[in-house]
BATI-354670 format. One record per residue (C-alpha): residue number from 1; y, z, x. Coordinates in steps of 0.25 Angstrom, whole numbers, plus 5000, padded with zeros to 4 digits. Last residue first. Layout:
! residues N
<node i="NUM" Y="Y" Z="Z" X="X"/>
...
END
This chain:
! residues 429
<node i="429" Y="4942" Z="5030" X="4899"/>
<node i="428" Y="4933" Z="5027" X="4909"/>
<node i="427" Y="4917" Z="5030" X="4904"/>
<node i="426" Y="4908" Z="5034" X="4915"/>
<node i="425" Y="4910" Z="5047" X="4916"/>
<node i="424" Y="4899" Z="5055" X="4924"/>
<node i="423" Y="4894" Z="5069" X="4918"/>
<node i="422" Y="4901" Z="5080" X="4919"/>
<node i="421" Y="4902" Z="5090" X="4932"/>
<node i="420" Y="4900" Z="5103" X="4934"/>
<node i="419" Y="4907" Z="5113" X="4943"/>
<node i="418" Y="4895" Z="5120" X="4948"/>
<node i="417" Y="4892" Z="5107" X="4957"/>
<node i="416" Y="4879" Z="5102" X="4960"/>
<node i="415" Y="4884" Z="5088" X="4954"/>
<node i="414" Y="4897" Z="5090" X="4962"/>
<node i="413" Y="4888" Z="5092" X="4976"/>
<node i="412" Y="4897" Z="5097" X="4987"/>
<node i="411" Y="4902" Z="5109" X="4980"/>
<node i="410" Y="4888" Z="5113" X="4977"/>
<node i="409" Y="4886" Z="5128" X="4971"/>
<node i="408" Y="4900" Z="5126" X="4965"/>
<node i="407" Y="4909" Z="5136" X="4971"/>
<node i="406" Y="4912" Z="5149" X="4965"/>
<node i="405" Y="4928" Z="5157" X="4962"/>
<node i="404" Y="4927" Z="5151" X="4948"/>
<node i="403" Y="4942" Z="5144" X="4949"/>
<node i="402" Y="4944" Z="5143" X="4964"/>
<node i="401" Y="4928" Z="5139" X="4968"/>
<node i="400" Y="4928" Z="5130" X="4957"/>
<node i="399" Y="4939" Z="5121" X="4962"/>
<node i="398" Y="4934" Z="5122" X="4975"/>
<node i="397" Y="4922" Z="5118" X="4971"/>
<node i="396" Y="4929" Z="5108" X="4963"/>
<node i="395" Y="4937" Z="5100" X="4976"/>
<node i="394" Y="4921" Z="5102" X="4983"/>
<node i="393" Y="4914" Z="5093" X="4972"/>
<node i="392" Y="4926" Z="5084" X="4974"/>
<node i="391" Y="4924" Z="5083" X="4990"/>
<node i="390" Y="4908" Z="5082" X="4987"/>
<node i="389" Y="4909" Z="5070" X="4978"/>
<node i="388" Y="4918" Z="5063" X="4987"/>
<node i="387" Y="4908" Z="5065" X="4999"/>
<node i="386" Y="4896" Z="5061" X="4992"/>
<node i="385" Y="4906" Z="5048" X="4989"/>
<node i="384" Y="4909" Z="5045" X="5004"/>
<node i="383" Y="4897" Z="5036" X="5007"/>
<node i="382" Y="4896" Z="5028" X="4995"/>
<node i="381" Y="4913" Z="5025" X="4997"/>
<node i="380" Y="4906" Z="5014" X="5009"/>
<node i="379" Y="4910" Z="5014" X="5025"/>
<node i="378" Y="4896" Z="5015" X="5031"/>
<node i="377" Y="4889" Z="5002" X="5024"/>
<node i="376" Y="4902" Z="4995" X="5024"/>
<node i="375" Y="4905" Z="4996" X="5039"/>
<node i="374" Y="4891" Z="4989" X="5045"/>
<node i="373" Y="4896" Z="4976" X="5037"/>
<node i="372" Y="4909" Z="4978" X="5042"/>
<node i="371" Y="4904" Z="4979" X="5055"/>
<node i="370" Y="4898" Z="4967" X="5052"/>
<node i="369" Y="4911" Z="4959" X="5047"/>
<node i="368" Y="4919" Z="4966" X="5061"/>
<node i="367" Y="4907" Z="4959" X="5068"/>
<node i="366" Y="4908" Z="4946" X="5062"/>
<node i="365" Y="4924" Z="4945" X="5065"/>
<node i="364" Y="4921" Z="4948" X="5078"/>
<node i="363" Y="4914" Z="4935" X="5079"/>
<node i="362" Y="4923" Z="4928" X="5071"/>
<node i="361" Y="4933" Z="4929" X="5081"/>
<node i="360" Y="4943" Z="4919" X="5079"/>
<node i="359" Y="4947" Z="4923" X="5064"/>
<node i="358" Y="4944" Z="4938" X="5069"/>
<node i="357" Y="4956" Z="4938" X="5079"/>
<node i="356" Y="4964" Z="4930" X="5070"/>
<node i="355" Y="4965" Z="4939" X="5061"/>
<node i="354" Y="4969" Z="4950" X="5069"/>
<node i="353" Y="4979" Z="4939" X="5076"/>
<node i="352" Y="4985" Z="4938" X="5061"/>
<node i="351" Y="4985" Z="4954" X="5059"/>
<node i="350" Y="4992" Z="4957" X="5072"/>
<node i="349" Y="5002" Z="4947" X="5072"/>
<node i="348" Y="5007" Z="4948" X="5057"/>
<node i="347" Y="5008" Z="4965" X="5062"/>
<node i="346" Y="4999" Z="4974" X="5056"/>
<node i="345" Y="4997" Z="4984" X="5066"/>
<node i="344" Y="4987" Z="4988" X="5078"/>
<node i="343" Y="4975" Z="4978" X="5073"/>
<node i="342" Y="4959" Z="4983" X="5070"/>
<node i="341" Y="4950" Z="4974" X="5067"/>
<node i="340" Y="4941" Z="4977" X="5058"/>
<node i="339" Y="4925" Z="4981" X="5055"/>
<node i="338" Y="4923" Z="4988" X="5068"/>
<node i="337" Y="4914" Z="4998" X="5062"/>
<node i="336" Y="4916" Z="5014" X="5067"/>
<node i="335" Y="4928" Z="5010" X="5076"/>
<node i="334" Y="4932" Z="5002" X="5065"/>
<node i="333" Y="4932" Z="5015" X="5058"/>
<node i="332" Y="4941" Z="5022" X="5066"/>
<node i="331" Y="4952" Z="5011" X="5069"/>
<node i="330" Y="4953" Z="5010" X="5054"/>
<node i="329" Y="4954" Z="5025" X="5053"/>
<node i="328" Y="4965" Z="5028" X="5064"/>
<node i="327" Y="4974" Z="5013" X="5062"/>
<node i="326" Y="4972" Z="5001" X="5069"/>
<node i="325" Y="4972" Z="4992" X="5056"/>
<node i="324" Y="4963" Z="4984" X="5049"/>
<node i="323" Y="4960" Z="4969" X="5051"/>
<node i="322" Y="4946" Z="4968" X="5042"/>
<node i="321" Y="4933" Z="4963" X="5043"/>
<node i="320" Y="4924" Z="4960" X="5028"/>
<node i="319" Y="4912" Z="4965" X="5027"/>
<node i="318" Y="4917" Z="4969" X="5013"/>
<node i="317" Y="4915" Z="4983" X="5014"/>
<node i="316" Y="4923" Z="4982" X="5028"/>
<node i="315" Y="4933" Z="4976" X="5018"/>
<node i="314" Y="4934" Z="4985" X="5008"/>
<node i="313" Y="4933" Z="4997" X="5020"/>
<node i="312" Y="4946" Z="4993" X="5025"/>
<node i="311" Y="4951" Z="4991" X="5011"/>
<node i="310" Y="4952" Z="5003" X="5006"/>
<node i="309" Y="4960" Z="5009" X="5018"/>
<node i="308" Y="4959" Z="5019" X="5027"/>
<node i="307" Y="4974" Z="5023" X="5030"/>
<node i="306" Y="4977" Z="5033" X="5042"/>
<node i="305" Y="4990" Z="5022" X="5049"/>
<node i="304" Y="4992" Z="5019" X="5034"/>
<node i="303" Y="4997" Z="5032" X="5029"/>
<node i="302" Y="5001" Z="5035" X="5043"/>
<node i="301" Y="5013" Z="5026" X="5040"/>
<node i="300" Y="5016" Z="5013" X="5043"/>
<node i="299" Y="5006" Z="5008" X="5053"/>
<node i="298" Y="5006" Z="4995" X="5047"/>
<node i="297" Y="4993" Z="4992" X="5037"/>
<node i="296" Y="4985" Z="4980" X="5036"/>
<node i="295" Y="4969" Z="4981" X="5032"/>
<node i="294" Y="4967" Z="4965" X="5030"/>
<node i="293" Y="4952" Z="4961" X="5029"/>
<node i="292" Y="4946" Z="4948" X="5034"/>
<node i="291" Y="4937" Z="4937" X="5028"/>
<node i="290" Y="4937" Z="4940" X="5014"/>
<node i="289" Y="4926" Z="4938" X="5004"/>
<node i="288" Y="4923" Z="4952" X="5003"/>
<node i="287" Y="4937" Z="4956" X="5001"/>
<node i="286" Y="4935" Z="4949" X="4987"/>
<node i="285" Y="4923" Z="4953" X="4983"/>
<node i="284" Y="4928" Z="4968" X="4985"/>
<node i="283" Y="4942" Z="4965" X="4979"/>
<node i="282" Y="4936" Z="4959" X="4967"/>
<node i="281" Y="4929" Z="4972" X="4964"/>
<node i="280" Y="4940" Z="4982" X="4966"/>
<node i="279" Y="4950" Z="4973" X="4957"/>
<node i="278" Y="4960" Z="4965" X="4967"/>
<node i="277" Y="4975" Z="4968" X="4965"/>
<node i="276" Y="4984" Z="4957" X="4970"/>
<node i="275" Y="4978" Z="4942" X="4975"/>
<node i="274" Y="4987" Z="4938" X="4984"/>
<node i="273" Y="4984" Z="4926" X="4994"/>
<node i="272" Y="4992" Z="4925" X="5008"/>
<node i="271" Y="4990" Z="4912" X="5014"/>
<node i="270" Y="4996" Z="4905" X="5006"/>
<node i="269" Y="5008" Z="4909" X="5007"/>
<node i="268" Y="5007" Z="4901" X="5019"/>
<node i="267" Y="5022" Z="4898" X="5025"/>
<node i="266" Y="5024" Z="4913" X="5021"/>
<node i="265" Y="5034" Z="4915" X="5010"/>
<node i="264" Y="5024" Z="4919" X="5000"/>
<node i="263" Y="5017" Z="4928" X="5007"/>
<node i="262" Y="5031" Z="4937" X="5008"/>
<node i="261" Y="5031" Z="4936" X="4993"/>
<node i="260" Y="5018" Z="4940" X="4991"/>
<node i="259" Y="5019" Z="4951" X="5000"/>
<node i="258" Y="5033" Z="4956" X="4993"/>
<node i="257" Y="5028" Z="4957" X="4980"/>
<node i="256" Y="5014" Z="4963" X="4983"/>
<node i="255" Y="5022" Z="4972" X="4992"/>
<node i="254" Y="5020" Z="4985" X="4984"/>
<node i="253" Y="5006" Z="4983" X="4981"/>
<node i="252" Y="4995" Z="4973" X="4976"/>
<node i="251" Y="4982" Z="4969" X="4981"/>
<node i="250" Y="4972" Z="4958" X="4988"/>
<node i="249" Y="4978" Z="4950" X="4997"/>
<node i="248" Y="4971" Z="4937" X="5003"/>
<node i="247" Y="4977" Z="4933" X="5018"/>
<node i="246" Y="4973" Z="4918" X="5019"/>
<node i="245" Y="4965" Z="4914" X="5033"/>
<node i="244" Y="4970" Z="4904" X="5044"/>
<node i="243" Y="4981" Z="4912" X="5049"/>
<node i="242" Y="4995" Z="4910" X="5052"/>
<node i="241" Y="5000" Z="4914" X="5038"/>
<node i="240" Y="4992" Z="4925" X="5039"/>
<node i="239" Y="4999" Z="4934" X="5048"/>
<node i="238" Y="5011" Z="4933" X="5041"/>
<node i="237" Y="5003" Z="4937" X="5027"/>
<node i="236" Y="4996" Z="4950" X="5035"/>
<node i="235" Y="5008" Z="4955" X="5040"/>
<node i="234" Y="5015" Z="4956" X="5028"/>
<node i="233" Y="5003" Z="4964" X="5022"/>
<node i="232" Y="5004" Z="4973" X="5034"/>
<node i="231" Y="5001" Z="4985" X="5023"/>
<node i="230" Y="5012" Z="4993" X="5026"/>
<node i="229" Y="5019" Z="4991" X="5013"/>
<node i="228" Y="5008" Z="4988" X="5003"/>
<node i="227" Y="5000" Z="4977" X="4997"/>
<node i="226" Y="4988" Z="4985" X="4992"/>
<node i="225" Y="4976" Z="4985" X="4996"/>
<node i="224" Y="4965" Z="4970" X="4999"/>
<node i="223" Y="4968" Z="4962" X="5012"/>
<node i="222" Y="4960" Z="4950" X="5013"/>
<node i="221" Y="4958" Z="4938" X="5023"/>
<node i="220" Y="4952" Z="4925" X="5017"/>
<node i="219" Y="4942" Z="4915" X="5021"/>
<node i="218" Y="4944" Z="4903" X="5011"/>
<node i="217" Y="4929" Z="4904" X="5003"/>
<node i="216" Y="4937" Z="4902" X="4990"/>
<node i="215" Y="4935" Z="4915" X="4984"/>
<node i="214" Y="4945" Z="4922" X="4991"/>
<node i="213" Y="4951" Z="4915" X="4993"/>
<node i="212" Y="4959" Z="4902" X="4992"/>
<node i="211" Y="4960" Z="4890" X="4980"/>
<node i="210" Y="4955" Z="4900" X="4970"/>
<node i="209" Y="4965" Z="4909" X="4974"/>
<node i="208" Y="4972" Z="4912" X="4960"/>
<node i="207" Y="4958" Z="4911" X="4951"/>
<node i="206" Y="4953" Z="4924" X="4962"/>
<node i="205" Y="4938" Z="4926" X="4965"/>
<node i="204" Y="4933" Z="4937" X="4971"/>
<node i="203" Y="4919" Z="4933" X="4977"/>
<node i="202" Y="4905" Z="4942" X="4972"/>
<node i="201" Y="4896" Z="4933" X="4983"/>
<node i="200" Y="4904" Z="4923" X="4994"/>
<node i="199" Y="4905" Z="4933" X="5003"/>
<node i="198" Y="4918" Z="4933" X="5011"/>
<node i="197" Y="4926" Z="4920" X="5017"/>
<node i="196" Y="4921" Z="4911" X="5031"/>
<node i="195" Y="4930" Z="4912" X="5041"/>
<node i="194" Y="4938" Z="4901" X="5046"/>
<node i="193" Y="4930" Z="4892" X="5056"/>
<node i="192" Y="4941" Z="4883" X="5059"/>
<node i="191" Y="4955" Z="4883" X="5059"/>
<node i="190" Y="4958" Z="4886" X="5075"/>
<node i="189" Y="4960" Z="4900" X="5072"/>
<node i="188" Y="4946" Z="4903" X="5065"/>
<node i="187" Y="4940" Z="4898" X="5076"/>
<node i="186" Y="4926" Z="4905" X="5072"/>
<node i="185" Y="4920" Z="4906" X="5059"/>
<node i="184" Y="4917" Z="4918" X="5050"/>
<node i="183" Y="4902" Z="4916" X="5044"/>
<node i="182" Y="4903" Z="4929" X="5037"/>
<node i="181" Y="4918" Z="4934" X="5029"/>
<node i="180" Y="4911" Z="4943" X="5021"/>
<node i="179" Y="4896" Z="4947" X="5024"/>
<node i="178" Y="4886" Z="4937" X="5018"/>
<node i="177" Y="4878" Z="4940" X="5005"/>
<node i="176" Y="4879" Z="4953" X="4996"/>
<node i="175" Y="4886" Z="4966" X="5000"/>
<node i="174" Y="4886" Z="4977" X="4988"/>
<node i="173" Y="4897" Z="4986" X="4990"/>
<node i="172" Y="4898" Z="5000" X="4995"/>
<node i="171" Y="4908" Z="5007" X="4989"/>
<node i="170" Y="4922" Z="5008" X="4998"/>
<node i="169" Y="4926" Z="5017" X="5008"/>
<node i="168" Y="4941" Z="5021" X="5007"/>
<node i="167" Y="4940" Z="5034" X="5014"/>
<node i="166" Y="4936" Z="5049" X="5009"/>
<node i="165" Y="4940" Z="5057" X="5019"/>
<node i="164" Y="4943" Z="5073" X="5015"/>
<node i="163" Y="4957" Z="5079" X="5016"/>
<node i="162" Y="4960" Z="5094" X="5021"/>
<node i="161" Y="4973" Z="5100" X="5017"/>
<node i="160" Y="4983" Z="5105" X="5029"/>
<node i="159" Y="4992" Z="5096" X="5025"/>
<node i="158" Y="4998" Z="5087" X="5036"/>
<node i="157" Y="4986" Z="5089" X="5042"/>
<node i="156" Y="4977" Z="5087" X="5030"/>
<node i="155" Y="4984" Z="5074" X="5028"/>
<node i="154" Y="4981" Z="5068" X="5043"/>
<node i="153" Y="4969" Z="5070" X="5045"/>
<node i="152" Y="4965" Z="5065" X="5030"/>
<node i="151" Y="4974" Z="5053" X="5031"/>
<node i="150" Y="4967" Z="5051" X="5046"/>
<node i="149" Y="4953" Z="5053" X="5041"/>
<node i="148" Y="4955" Z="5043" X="5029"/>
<node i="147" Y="4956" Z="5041" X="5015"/>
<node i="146" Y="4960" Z="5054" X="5008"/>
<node i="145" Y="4954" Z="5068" X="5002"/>
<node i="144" Y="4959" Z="5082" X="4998"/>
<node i="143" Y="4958" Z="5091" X="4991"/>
<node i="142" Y="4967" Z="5103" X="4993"/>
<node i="141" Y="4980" Z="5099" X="4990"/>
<node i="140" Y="4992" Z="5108" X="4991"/>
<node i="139" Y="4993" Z="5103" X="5007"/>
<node i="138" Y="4994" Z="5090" X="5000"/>
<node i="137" Y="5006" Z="5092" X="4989"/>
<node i="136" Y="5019" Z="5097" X="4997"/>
<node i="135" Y="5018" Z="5089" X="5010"/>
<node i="134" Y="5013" Z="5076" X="5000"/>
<node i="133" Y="5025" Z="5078" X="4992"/>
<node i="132" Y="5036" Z="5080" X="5003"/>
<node i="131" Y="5028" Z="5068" X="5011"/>
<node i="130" Y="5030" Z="5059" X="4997"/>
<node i="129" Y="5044" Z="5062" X="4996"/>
<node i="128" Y="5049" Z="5061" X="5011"/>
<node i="127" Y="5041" Z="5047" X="5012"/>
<node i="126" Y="5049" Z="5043" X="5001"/>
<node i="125" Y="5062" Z="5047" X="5007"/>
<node i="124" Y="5058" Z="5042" X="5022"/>
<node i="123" Y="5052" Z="5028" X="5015"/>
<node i="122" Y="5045" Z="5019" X="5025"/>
<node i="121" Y="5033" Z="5031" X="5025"/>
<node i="120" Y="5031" Z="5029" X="5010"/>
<node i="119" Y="5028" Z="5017" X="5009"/>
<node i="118" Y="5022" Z="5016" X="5022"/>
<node i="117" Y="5013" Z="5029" X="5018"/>
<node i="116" Y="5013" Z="5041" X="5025"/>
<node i="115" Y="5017" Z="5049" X="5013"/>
<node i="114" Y="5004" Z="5045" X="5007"/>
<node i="113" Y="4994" Z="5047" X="5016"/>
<node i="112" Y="4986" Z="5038" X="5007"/>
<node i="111" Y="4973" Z="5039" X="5001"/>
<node i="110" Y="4975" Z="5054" X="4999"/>
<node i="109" Y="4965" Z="5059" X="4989"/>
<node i="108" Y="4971" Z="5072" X="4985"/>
<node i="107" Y="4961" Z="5082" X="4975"/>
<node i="106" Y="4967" Z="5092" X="4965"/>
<node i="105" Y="4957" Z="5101" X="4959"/>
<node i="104" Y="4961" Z="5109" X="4944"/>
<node i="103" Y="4972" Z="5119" X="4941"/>
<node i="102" Y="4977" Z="5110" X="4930"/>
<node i="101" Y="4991" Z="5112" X="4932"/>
<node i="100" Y="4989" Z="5113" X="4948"/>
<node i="99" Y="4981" Z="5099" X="4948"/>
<node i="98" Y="4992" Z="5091" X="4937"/>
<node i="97" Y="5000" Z="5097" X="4949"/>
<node i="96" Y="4994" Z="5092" X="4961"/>
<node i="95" Y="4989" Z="5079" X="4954"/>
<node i="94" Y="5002" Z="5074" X="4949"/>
<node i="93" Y="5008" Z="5077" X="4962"/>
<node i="92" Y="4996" Z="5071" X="4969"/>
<node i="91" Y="4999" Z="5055" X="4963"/>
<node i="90" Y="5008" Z="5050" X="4975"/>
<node i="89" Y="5000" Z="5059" X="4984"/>
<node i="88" Y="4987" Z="5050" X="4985"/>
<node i="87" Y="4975" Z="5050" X="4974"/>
<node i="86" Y="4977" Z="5063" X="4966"/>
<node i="85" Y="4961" Z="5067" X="4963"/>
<node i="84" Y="4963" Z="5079" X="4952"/>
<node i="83" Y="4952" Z="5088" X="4946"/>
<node i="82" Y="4946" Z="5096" X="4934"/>
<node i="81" Y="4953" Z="5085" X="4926"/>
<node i="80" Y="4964" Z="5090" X="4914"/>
<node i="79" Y="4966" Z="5076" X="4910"/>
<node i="78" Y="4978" Z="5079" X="4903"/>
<node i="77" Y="4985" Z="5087" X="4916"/>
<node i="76" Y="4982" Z="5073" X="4923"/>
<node i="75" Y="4989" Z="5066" X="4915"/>
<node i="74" Y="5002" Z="5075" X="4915"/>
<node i="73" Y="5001" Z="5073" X="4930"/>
<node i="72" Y="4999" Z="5059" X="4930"/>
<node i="71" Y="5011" Z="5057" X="4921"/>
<node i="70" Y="5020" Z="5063" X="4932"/>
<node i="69" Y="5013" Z="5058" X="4943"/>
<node i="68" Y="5014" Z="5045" X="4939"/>
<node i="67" Y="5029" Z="5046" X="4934"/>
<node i="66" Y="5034" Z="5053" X="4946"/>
<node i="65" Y="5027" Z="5042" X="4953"/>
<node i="64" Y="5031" Z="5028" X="4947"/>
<node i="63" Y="5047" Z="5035" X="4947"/>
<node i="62" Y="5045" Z="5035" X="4960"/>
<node i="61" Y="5040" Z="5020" X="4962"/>
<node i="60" Y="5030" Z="5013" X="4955"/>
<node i="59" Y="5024" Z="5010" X="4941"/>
<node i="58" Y="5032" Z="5018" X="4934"/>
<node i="57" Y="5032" Z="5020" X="4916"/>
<node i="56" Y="5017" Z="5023" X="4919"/>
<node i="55" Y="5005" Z="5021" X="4912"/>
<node i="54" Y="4995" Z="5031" X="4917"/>
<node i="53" Y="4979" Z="5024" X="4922"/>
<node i="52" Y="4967" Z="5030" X="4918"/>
<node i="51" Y="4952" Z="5029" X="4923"/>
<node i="50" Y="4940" Z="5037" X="4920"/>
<node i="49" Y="4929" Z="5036" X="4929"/>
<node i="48" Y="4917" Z="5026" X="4930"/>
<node i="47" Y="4926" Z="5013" X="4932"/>
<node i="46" Y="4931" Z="5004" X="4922"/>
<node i="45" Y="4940" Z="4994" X="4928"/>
<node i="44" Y="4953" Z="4997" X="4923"/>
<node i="43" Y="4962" Z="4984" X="4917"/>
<node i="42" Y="4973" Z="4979" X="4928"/>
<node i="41" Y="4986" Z="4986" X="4931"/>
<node i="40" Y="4996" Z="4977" X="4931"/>
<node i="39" Y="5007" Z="4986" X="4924"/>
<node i="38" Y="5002" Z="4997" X="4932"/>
<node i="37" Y="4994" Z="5008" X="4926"/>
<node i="36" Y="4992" Z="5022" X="4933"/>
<node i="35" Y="4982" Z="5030" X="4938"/>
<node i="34" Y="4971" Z="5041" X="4936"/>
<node i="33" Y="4958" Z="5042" X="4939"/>
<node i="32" Y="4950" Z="5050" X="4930"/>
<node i="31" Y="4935" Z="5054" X="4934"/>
<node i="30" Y="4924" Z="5064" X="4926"/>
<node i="29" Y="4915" Z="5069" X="4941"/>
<node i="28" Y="4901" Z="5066" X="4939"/>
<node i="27" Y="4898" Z="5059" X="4953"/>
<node i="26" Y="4899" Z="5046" X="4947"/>
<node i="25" Y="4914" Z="5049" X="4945"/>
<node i="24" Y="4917" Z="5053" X="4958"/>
<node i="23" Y="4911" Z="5042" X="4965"/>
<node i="22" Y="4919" Z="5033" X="4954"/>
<node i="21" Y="4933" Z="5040" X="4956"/>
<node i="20" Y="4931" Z="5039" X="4970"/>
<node i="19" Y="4928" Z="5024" X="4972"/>
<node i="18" Y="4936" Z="5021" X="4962"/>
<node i="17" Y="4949" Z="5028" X="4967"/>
<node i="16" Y="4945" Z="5021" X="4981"/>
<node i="15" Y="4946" Z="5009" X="4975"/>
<node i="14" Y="4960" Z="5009" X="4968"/>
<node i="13" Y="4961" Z="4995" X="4963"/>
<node i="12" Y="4962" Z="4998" X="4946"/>
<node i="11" Y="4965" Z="5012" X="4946"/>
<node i="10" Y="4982" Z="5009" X="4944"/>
<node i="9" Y="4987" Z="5015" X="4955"/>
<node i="8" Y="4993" Z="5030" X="4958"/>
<node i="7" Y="4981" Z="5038" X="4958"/>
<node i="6" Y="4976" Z="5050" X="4951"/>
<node i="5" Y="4961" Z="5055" X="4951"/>
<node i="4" Y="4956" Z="5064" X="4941"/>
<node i="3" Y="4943" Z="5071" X="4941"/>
<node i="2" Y="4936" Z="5078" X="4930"/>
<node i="1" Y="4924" Z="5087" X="4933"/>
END
């Protein structure tokens, strides 16, 4: 069976595309993810799965997706798949009807809740668009998967579809040597007995912060995603001016720009250290060196009120403790494994006396580390790839089901199935 998934980024830092496009792949299924190149855009890593990215006269804005969806439309009736993975509403059009004219599945992975987004949200006429197109697209859509059990609540109410839960949980990673961040100190807020930084084994290295971390052994706190609106990025650089520790960042976005400028006029520029986009790999060796996570968001928008982030479960993968927010899902799995601490907003206030909090309590520091620790071992992509594999056997079932009128004897089992599969591809083109 041959799978194509769309997104509308440029391959090389989407983890969770990986992820599913490799489980799916090992499991038989011939796999296409589709993008588009950016004018930066780095050389692909070569992955088990079939890789293209479209060259685009837009690279943002309206104009950026009428383009996309137009040339991925037409791409998408050249590869002729058996099936069509649309990764979030800005690229289902293309899907919906490439899907009609093909007659074949179509499948919606919702990792946002797009028209609640704060981009979206702060704009009444762009909010009007996108709710117009995703009122008119989802209750036609009847696959249907996303990141969380509030998104999933909340969309198949609104569109009387159901959505399965397939969260952001990373592979499991091999752990050598000390946990992240041990041998933390007390008095951090009189100067002395700063944290210690991450493992010293597999470190991330950078020719720009050679005098600073990561890689130094300076105790460093991370935050690793895009830099987007809402993401209390602001509030993480005035709060670290005060601070003993650096605030490291790991990404790119919209306010790239504006962030680096507002760090820059602090009295401690300093303190803020931009790295920009971070391969997978390096960004795993370097979370695990940092003392603290960031997960920032402001309650703009029930896209972020019901988001579960990537990097929640990078750092608890790391071992590495985290100040996440006080939202539905990251309130019911700290219940599970207290692995953050949980604050009410992102305000300069809040997040510097959340940093301080585990700077002079280096006990609780410990146990948030431990739980971590405990975390990983549960909260690990291995655990949800049987039920991956089973929601697409079940998308052709049904497929078969309306064209030949049987079921395959094993909807649950794709290499049982009646609808045969090929062998694996392990050449990307």
């Amino acid at each position: 069976m041959r799978l194509v998934f769309t997104v509308t980024n440029d391959l090389s830092y989407d983890q969770r595309m990986q992820r599913i496009c490799g489980t799916l792949s090992q499991a038989g299924y011939d796999v296409t993810l589709v993008g588009f190149l950016r004018p930066n855009s780095r050389a692909l890593v070569e992955q088990p799965y079939r890789q293209e990215r479209l060259n685009l006269r837009y690279t943002r804005g309206k104009l950026f997706y009428l383009e996309y969806n137009w040339r991925l439309y037409r791409r998408l009736r050249r590869l002729r798949p058996d099936g069509i993975c649309s990764i979030d509403l800005d690229t289902l059009s293309a899907g919906f009807f490439a899907s009609k004219a093909l007659k074949v599945s179509l499948v919606f992975d919702a990792h946002e809740y797009y028209s609640e987004l704060p981009e979206v949200v702060s704009r009444p006429w762009v909010r009007r668009f996108w709710s117009a197109l995703e009122g008119w697209l989802c209750p036609r859509v009847a696959h249907n998967y996303t990141v969380s059990e509030s998104v999933a609540q909340a969309l198949s109410v609104r569109y009387g579809q159901p959505y399965a839960v397939f969260p952001n949980y990373p592979r499991r990673q091999a752990h050598g040597g000390a946990a992240a961040g041990a041998g933390a100190g007390a008095g951090a807020g009189a100067g002395e007995g700063l944290p210690t930084s991450g493992r010293q084994s597999g470190r991330y290295e950078d020719s720009a912060l050679q005098n600073g971390p990561p890689g130094s052994g300076q105790p460093f706190v991370l935050y690793q995603g895009a830099l987007n609106l809402g993401r209390g990025l602001e509030a993480a650089i005035h709060s670290f001016q005060t601070l003993p520790l650096p605030l490291v960042v790991a990404g790119e976005g919209d306010l790239s720009a504006s962030l680096r400028e507002l760090a820059a006029r602090q009295a401690k520029p300093e303190q803020t250290r931009f790295l920009g986009y971070v391969e997978p790999a390096a960004l795993r060796a370097l979370t695990a060196q940092a003392w603290l996570g960031l997960n920032l968001l402001q309650d703009q928008g029930l896209s972020y009120r019901y988001s579960l982030s990537n990097k929640f479960f990078d750092y608890v993968q790391a071992c590495v403790p985290q100040i996440a927010m006080d939202f539905p899902e990251y309130r019911r799995l700290n219940s599970q494994h207290e692995v953050a601490v949980l604050v009410p907003d992102a305000q300069p206030g809040t997040v510097r006396n959340a940093v301080k909090t585990l700077l002079d309590d280096p006990a609780r520091c410990e146990r948030l580390r431990s739980a971590c620790c405990q975390a990983r071992e549960a909260w690990v992509w291995e655990s949800l790839e049987g039920e991956l594999i089973a929601f697409y056997a079940r998308v052709f079932a049904s497929a078969a089901t309306a064209t030949y009128g049987t079921a395959p004897s094993n909807p649950a089992n794709p290499a049982q199935s009646t609808v045969p599969l090929p062998p694996k591809k392990t050449t990307p083109s």
